[in-house]
PDB file with SEQRES, HELIX, SHEET and CRYST1 records, atoms N, CA, C and O in Angstrom:
SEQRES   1 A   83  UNK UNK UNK UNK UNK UNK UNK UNK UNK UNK UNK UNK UNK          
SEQRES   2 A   83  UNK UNK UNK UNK UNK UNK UNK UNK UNK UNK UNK UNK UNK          
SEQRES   3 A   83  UNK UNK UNK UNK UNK UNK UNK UNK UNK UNK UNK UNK UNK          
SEQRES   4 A   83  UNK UNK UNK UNK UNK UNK UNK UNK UNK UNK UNK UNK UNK          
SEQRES   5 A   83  UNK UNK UNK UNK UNK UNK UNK UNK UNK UNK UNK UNK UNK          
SEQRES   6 A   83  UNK UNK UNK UNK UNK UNK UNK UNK UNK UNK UNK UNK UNK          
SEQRES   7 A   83  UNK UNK UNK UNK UNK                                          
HELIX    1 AA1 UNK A    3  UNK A   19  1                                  17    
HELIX    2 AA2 UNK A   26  UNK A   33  1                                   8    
HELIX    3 AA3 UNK A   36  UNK A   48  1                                  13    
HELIX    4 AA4 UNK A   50  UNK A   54  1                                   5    
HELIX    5 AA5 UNK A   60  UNK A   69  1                                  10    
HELIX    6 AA6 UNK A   71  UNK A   74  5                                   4    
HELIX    7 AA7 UNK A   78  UNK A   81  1                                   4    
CRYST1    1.000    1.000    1.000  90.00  90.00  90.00 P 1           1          
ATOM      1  N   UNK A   1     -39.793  37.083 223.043  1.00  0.00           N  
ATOM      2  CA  UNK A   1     -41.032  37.424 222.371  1.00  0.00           C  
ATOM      3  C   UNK A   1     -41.398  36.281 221.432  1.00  0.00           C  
ATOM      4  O   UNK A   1     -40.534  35.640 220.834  1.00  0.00           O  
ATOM      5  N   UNK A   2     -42.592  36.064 221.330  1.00  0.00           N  
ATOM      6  CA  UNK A   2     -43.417  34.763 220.397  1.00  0.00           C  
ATOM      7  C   UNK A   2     -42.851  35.162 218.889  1.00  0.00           C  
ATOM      8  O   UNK A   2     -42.379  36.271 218.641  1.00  0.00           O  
ATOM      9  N   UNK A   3     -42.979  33.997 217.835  1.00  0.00           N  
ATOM     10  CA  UNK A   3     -42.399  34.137 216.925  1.00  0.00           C  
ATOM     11  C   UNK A   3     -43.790  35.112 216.110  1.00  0.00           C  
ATOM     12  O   UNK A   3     -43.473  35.907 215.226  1.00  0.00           O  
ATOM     13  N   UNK A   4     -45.472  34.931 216.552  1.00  0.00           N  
ATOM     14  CA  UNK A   4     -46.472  35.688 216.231  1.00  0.00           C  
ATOM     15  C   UNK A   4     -46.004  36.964 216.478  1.00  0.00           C  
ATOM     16  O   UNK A   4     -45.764  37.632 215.472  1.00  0.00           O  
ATOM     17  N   UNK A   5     -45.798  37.511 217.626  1.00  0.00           N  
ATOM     18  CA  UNK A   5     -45.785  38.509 217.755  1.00  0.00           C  
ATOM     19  C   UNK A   5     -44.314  39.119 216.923  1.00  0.00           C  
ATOM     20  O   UNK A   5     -44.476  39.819 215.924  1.00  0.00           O  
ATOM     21  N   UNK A   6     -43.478  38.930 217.213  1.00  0.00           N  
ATOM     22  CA  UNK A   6     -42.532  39.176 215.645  1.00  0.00           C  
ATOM     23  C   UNK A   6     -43.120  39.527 214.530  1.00  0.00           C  
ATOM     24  O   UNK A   6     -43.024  40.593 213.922  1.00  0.00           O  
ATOM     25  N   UNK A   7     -43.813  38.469 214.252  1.00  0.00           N  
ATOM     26  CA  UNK A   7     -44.317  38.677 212.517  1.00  0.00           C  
ATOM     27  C   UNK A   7     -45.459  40.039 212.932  1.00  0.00           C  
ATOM     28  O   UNK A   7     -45.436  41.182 212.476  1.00  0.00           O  
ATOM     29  N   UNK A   8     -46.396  39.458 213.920  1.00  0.00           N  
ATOM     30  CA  UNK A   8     -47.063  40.881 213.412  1.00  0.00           C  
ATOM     31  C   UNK A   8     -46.189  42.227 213.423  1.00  0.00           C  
ATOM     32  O   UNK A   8     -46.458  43.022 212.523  1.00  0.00           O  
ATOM     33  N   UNK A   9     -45.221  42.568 214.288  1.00  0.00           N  
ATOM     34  CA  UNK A   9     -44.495  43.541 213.251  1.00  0.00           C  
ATOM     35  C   UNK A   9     -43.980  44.038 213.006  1.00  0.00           C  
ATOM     36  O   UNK A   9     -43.669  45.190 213.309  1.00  0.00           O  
ATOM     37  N   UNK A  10     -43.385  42.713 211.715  1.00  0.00           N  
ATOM     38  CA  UNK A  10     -43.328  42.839 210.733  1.00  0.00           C  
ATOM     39  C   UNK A  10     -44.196  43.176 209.652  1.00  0.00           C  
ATOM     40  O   UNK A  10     -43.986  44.004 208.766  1.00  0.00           O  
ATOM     41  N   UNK A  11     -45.263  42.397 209.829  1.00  0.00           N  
ATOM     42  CA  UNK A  11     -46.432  43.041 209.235  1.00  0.00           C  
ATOM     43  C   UNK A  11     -46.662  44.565 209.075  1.00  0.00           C  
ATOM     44  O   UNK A  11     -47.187  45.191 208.153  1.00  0.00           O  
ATOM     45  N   UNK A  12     -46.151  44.952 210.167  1.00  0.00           N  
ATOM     46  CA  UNK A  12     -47.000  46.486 211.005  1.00  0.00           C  
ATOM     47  C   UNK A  12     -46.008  47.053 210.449  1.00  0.00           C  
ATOM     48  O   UNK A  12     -46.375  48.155 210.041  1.00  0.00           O  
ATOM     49  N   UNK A  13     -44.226  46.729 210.077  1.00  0.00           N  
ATOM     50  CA  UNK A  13     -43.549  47.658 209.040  1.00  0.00           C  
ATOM     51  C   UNK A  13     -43.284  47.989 208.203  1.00  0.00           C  
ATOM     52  O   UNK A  13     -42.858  49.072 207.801  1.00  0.00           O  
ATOM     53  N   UNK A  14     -43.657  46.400 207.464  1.00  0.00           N  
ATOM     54  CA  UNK A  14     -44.471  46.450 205.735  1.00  0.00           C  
ATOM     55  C   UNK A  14     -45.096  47.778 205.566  1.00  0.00           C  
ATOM     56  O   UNK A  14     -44.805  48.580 204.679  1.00  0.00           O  
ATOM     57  N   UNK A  15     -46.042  47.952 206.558  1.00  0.00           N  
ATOM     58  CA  UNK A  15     -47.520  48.528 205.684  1.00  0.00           C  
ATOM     59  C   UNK A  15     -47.212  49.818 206.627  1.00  0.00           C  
ATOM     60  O   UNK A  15     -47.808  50.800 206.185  1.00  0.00           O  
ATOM     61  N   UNK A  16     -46.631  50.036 207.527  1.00  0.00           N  
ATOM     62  CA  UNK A  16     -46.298  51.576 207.474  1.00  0.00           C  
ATOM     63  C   UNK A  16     -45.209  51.917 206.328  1.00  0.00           C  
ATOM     64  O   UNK A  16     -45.394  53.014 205.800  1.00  0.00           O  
ATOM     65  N   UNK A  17     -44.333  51.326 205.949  1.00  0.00           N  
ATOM     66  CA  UNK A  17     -43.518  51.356 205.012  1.00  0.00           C  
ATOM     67  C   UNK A  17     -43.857  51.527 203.746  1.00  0.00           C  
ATOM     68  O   UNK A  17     -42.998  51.967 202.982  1.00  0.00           O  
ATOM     69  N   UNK A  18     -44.979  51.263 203.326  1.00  0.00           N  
ATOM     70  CA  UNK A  18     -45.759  51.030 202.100  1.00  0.00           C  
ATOM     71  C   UNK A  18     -46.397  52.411 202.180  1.00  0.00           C  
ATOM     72  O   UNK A  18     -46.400  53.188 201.225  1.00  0.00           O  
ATOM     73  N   UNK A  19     -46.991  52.702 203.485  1.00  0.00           N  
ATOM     74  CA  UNK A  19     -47.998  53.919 203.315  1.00  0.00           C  
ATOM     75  C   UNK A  19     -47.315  55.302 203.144  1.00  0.00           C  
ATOM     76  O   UNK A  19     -47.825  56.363 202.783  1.00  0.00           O  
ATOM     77  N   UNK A  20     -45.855  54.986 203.542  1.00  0.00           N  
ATOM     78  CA  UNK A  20     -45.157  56.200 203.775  1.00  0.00           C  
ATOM     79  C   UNK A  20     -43.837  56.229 202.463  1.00  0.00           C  
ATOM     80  O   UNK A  20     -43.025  57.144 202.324  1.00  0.00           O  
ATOM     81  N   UNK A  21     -43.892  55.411 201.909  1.00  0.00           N  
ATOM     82  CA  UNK A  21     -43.485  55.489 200.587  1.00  0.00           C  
ATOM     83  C   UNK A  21     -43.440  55.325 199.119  1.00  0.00           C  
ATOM     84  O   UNK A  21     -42.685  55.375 198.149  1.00  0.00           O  
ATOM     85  N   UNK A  22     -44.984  55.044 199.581  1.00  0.00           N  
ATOM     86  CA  UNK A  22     -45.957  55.058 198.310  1.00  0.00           C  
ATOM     87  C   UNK A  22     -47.145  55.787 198.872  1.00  0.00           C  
ATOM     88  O   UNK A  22     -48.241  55.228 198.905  1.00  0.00           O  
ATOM     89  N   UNK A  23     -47.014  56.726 199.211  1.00  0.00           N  
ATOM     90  CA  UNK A  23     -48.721  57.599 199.629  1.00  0.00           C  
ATOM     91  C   UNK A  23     -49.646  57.625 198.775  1.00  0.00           C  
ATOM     92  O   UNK A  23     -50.780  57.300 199.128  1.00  0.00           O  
ATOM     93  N   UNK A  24     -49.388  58.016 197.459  1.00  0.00           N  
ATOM     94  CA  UNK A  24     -50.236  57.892 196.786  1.00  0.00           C  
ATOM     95  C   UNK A  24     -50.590  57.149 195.720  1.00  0.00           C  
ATOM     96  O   UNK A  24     -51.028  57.419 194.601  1.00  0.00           O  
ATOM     97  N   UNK A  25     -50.258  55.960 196.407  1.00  0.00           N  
ATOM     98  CA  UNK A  25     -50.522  54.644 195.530  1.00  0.00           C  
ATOM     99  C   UNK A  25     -51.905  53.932 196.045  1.00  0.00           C  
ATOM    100  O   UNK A  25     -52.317  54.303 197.144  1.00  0.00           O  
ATOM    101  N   UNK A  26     -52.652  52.937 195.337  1.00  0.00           N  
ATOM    102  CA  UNK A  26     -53.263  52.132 195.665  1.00  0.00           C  
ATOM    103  C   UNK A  26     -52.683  51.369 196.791  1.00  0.00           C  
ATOM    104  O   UNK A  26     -53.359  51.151 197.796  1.00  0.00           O  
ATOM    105  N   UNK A  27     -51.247  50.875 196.655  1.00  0.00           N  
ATOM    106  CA  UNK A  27     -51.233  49.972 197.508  1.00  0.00           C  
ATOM    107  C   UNK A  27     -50.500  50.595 199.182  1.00  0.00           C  
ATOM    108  O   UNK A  27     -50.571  50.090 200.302  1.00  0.00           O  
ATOM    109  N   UNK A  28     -49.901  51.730 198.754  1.00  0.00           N  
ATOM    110  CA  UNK A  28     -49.525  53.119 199.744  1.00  0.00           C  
ATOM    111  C   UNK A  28     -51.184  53.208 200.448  1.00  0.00           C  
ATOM    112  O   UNK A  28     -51.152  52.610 201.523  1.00  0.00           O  
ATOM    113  N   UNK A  29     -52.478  53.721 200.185  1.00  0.00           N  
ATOM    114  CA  UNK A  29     -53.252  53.726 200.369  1.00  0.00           C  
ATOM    115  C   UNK A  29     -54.038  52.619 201.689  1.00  0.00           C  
ATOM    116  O   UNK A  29     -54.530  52.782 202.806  1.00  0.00           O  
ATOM    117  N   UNK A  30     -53.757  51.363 200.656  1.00  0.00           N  
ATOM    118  CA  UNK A  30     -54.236  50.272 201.785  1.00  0.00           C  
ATOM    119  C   UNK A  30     -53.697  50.217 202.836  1.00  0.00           C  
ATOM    120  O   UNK A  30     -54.307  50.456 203.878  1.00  0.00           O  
ATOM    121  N   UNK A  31     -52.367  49.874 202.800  1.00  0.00           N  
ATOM    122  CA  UNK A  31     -51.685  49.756 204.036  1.00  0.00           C  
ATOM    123  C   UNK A  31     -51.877  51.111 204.821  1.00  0.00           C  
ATOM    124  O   UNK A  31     -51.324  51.119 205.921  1.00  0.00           O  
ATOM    125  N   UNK A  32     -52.488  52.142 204.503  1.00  0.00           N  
ATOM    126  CA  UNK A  32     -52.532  52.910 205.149  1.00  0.00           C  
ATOM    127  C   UNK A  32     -53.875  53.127 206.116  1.00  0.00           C  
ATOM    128  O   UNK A  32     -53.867  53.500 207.289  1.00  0.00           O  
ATOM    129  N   UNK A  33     -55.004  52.796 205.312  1.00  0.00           N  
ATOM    130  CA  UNK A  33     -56.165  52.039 206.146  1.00  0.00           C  
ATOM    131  C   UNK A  33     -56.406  50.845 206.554  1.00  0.00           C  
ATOM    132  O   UNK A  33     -57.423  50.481 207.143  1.00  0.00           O  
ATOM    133  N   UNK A  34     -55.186  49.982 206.161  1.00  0.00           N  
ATOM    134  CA  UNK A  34     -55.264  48.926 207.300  1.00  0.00           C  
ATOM    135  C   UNK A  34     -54.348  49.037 208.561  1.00  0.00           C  
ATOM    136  O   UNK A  34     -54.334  48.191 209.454  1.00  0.00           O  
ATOM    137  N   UNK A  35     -53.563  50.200 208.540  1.00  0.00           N  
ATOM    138  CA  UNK A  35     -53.071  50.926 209.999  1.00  0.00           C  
ATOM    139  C   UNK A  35     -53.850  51.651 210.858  1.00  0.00           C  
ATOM    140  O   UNK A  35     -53.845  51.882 212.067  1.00  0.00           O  
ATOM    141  N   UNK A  36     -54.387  51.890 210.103  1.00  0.00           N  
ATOM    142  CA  UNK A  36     -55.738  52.576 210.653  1.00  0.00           C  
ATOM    143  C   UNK A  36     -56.598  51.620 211.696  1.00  0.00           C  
ATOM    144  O   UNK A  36     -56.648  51.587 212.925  1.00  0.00           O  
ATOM    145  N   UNK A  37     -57.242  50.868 210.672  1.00  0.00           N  
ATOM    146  CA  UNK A  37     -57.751  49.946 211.613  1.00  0.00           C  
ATOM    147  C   UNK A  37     -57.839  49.208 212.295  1.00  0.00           C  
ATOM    148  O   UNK A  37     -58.808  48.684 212.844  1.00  0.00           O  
ATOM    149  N   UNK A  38     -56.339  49.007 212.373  1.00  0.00           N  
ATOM    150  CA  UNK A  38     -55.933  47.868 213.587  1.00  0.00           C  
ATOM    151  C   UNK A  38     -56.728  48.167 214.936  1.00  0.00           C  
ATOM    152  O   UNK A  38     -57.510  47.474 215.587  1.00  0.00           O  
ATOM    153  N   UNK A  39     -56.153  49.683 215.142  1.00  0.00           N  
ATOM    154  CA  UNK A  39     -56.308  49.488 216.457  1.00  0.00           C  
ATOM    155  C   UNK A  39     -57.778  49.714 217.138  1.00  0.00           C  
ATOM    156  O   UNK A  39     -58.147  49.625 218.309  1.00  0.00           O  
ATOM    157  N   UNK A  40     -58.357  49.992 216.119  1.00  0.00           N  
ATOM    158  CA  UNK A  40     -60.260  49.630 216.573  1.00  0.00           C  
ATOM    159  C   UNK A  40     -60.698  48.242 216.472  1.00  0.00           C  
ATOM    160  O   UNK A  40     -61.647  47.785 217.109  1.00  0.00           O  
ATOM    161  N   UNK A  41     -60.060  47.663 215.746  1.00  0.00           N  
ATOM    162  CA  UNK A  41     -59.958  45.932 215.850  1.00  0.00           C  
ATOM    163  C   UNK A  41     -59.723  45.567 216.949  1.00  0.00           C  
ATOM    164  O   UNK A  41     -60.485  44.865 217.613  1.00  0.00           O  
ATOM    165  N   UNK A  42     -58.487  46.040 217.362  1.00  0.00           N  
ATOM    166  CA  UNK A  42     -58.090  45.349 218.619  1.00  0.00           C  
ATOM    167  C   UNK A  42     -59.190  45.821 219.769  1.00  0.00           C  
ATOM    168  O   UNK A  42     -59.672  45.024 220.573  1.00  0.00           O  
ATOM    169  N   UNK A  43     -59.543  47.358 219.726  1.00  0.00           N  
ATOM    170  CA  UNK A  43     -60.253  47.471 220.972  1.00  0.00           C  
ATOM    171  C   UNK A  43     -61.448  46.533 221.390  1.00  0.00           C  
ATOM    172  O   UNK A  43     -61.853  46.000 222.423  1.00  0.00           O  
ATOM    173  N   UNK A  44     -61.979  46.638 219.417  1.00  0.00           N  
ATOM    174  CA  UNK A  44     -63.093  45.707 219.903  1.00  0.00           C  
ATOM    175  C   UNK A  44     -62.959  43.929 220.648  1.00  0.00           C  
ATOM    176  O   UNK A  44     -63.533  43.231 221.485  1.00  0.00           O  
ATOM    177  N   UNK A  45     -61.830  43.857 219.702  1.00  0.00           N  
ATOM    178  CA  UNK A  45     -61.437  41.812 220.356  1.00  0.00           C  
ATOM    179  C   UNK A  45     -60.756  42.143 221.813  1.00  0.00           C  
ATOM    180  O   UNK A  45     -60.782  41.260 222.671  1.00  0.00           O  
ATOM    181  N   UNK A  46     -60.195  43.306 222.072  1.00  0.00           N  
ATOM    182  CA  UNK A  46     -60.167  43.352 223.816  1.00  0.00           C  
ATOM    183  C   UNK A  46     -61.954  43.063 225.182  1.00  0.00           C  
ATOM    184  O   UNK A  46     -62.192  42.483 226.241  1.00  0.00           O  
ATOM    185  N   UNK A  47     -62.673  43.896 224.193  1.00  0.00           N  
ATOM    186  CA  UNK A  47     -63.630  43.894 225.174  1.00  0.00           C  
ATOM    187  C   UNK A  47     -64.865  42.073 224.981  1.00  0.00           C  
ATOM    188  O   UNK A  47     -65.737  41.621 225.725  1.00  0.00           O  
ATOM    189  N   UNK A  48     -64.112  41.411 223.226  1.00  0.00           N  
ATOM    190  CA  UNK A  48     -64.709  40.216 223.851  1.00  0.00           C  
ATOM    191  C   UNK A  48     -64.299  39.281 224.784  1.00  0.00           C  
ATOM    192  O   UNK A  48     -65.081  38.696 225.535  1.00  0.00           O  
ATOM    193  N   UNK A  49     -62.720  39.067 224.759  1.00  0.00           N  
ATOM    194  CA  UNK A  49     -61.641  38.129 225.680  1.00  0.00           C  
ATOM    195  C   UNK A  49     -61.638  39.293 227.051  1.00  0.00           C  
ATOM    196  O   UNK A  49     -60.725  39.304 227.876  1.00  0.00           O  
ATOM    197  N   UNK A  50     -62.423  39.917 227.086  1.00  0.00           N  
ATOM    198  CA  UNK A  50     -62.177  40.627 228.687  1.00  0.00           C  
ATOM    199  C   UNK A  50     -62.102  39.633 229.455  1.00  0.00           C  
ATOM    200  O   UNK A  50     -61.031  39.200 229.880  1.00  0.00           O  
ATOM    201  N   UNK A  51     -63.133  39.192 229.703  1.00  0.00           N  
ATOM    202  CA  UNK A  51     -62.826  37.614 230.809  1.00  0.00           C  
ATOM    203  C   UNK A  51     -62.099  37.186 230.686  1.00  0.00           C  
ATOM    204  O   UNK A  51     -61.427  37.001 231.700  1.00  0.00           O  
ATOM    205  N   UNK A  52     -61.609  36.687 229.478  1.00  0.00           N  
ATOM    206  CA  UNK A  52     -60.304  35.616 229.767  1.00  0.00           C  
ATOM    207  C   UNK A  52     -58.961  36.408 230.315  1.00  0.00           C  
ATOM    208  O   UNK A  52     -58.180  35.766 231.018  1.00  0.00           O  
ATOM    209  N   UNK A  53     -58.778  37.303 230.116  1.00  0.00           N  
ATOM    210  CA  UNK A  53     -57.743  38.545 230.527  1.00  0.00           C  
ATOM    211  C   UNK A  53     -57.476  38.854 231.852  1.00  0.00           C  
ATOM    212  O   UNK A  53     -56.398  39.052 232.412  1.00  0.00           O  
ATOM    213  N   UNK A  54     -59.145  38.873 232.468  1.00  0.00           N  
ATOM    214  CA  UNK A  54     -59.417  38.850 233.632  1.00  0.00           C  
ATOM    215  C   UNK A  54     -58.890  37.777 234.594  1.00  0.00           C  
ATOM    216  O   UNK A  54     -58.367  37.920 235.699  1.00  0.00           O  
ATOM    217  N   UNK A  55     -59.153  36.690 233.911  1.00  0.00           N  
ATOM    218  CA  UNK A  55     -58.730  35.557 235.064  1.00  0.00           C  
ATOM    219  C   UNK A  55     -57.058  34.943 234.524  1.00  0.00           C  
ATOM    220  O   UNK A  55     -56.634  33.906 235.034  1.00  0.00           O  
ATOM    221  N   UNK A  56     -56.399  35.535 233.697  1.00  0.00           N  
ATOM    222  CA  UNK A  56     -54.984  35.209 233.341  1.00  0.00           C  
ATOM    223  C   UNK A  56     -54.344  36.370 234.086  1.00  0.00           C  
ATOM    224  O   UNK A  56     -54.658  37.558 234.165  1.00  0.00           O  
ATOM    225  N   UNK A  57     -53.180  35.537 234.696  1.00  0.00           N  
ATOM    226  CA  UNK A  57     -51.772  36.320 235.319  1.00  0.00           C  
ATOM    227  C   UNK A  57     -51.655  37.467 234.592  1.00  0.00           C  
ATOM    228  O   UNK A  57     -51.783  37.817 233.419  1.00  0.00           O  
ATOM    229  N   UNK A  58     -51.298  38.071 235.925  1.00  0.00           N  
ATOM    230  CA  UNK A  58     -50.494  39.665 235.350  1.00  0.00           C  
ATOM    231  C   UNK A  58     -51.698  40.740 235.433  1.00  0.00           C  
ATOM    232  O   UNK A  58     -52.889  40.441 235.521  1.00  0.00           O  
ATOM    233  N   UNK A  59     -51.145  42.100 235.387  1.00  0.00           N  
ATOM    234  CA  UNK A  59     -52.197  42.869 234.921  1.00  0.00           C  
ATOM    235  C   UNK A  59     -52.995  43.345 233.712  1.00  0.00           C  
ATOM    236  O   UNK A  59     -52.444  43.592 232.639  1.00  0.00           O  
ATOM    237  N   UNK A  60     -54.375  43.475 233.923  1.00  0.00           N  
ATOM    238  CA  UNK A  60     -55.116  44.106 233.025  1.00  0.00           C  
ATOM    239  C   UNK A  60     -54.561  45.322 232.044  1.00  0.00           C  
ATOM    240  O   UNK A  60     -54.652  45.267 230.817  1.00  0.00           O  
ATOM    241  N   UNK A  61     -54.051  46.281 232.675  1.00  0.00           N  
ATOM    242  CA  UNK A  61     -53.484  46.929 231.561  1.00  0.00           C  
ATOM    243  C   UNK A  61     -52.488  46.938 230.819  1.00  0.00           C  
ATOM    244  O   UNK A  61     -52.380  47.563 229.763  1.00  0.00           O  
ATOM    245  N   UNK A  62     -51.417  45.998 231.503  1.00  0.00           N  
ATOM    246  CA  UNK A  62     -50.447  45.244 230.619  1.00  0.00           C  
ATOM    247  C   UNK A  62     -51.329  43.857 229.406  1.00  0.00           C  
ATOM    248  O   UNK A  62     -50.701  43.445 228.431  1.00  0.00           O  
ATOM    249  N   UNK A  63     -52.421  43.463 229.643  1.00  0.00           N  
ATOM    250  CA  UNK A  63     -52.811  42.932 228.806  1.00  0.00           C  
ATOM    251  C   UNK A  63     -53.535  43.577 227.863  1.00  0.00           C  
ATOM    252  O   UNK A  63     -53.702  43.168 226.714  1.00  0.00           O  
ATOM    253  N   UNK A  64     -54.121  44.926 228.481  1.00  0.00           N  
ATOM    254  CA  UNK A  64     -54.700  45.789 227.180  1.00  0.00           C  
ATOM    255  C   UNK A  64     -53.631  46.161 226.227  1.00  0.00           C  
ATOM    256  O   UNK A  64     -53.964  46.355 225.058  1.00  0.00           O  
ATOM    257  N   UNK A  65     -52.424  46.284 226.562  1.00  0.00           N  
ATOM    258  CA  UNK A  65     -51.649  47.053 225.956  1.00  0.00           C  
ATOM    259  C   UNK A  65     -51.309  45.806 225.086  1.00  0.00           C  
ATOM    260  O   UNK A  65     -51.429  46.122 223.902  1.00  0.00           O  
ATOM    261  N   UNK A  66     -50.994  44.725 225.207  1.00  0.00           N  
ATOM    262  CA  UNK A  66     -50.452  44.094 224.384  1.00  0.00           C  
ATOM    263  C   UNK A  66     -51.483  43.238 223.513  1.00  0.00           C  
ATOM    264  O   UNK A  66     -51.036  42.626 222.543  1.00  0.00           O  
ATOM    265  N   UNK A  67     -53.078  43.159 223.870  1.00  0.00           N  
ATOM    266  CA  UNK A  67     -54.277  42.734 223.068  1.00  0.00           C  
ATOM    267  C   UNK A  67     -54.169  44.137 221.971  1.00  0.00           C  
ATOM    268  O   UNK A  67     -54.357  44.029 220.759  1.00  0.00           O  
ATOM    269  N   UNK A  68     -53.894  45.193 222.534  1.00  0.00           N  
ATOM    270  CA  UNK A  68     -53.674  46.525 221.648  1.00  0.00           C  
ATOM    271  C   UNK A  68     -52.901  46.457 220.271  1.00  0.00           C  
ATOM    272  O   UNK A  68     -53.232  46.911 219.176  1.00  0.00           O  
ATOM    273  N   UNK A  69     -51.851  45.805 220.622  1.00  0.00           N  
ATOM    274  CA  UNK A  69     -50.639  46.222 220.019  1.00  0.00           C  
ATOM    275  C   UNK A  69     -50.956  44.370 218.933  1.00  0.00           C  
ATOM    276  O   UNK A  69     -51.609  44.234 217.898  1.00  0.00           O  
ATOM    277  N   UNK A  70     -50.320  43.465 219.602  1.00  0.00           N  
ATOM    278  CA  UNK A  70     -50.836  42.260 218.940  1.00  0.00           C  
ATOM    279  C   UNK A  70     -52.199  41.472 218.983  1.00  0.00           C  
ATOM    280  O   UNK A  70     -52.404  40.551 218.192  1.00  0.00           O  
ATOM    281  N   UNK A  71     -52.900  41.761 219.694  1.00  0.00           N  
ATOM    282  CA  UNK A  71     -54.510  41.073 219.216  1.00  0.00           C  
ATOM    283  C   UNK A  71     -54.002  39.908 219.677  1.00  0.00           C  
ATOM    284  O   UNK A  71     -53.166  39.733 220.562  1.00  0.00           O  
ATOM    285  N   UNK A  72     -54.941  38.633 218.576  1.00  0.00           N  
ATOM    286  CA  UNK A  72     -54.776  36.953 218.677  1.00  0.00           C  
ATOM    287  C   UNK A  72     -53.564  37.126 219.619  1.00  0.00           C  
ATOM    288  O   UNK A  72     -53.543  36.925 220.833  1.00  0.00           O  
ATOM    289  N   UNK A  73     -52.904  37.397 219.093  1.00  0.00           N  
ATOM    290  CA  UNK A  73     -51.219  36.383 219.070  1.00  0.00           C  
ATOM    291  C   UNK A  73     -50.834  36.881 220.754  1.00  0.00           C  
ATOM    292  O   UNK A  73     -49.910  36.376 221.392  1.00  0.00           O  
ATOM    293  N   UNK A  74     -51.544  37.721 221.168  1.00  0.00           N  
ATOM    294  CA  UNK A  74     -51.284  37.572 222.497  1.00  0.00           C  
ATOM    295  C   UNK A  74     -51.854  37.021 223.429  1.00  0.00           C  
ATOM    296  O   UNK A  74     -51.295  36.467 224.375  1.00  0.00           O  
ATOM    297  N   UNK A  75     -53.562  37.172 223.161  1.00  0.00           N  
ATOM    298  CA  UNK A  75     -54.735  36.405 223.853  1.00  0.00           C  
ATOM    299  C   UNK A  75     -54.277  34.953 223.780  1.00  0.00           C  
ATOM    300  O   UNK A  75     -54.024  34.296 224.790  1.00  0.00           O  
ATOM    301  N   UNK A  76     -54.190  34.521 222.631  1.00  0.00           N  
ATOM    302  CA  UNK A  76     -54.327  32.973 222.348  1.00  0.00           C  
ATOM    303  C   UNK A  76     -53.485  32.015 223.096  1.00  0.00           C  
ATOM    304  O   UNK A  76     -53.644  30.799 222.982  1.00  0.00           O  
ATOM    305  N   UNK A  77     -52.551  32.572 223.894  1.00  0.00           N  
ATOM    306  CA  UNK A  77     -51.865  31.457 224.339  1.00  0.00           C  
ATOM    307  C   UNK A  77     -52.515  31.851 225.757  1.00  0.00           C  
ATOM    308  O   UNK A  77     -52.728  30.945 226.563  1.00  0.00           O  
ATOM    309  N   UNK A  78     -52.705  32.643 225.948  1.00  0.00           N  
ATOM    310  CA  UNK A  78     -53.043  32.868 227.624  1.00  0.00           C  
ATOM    311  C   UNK A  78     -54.698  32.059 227.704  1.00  0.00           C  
ATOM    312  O   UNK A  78     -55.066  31.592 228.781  1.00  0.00           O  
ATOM    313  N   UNK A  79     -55.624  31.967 226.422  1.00  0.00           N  
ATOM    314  CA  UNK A  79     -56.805  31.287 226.869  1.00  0.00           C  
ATOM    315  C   UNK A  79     -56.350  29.808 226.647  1.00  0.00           C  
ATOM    316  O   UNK A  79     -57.271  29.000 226.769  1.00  0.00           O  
ATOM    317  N   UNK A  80     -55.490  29.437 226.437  1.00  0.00           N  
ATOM    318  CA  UNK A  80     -55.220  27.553 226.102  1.00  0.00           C  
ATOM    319  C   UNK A  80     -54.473  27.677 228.029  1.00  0.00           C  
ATOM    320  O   UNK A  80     -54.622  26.615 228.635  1.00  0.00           O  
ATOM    321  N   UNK A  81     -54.024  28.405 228.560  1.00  0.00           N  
ATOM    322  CA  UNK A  81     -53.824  28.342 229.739  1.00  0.00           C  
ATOM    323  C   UNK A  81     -54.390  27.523 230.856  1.00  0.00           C  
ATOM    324  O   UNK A  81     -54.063  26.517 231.486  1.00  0.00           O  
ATOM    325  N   UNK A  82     -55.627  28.598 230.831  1.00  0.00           N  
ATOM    326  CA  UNK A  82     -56.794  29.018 231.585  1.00  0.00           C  
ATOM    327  C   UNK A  82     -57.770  27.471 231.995  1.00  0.00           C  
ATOM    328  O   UNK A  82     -57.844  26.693 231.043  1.00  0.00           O  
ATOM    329  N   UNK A  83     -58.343  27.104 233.042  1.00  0.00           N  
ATOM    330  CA  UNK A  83     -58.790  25.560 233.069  1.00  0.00           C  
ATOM    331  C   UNK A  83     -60.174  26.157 232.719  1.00  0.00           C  
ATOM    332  O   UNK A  83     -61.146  25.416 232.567  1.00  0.00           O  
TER     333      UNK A  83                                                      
END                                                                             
């Protein structure tokens, strides 16, 4: 696995970690709507790199799943691929 995708998460256990043991903190709080919104982030940056997804190896829903889960850090090496 990429050293990006590592960190994101890590990232992703920070801030569930934060939300779930500080709930009712400010900073319990954030991390808790920025878990939130990942994954409407991602849907949306899935449907702009659709093409590029499209014409990179492997399948489409193995690439949704992992544009899902890591975003950039998964797209980005597969469009420096691509001619």
């Amino acid at each position: 696995m990429a050293t990006q995708k590592l960190v994101t998460l890590v990232v992703y256990a920070v801030l569930a970690a934060l939300a779930f043991l500080k709930p009712n903190s400010k900073v319990g709080n954030a991390g808790k709507w920025i878990l939130i919104s990942i994954p409407f982030v991602h849907l949306v940056e899935f449907a702009f790199v659709y093409k590029v997804l499209q014409q990179a190896e492997g399948s489409l829903l193995g690439h949704f799943v992992q544009t899902f889960m890591f975003g950039y850090a998964h797209w980005a090496p597969l469009y420096q691929t691509l001619p």
